[in-house]
Phi, psi and omega in degrees: 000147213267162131306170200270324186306338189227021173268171216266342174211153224203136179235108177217150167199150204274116187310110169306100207280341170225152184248186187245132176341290195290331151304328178282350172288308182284028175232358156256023151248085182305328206262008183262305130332323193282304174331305178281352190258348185328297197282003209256287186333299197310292191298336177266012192273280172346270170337313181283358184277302213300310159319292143339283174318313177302295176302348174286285132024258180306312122359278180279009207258317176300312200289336171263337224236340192097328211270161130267083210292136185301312171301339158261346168319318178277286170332312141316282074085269201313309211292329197294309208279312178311283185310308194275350176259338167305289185311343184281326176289321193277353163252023169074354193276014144213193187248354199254115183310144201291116167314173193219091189148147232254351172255000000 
């Protein structure tokens, strides 16, 4: 089992000291986030095929050679890092619209 220091990705985020009113007003309109997060679903729809393909990918790239190549590795990782800050926003646990990009 890995350590927390040296694992490879980590989910963190900073405890609000005020959220903002209004957004929490849009979150019992749920579908009004959903709306606003729309060009984000698209591109990660896309991104998750690409994805999809890396690990299929990387998957036979370990089984011959042992390696996991750094590069799909990231590209996982990045989409992985995209999708939980679109979901953290869209679930009201922080206030700051999700960048649009995989760092």
């Amino acid at each position: 089992m890995a350590s927390a220091q040296t694992y490879p990705v980590r989910v963190e985020t900073d405890y609000p000291e005020r959220s903002s009113r209004p957004l929490a007003l849009l979150g019992l309109l749920f579908w009004i986030k959903a709306v606003l997060l729309l060009p984000h679903f698209i591109l990660l729809f896309f991104l998750n095929i690409a994805v999809f393909v890396a690990v299929v990918v990387g998957y036979l790239v370990v089984l011959f050679t042992g390696k996991y190549p750094r590069g799909l590795f990231d590209l996982v990782v990045g989409a992985t890092r995209w999708q939980t800050r679109m979901t953290l926003w869209l679930y009201g646990i922080t206030d700051k619209y999700p960048p649009f990009g995989l760092r």
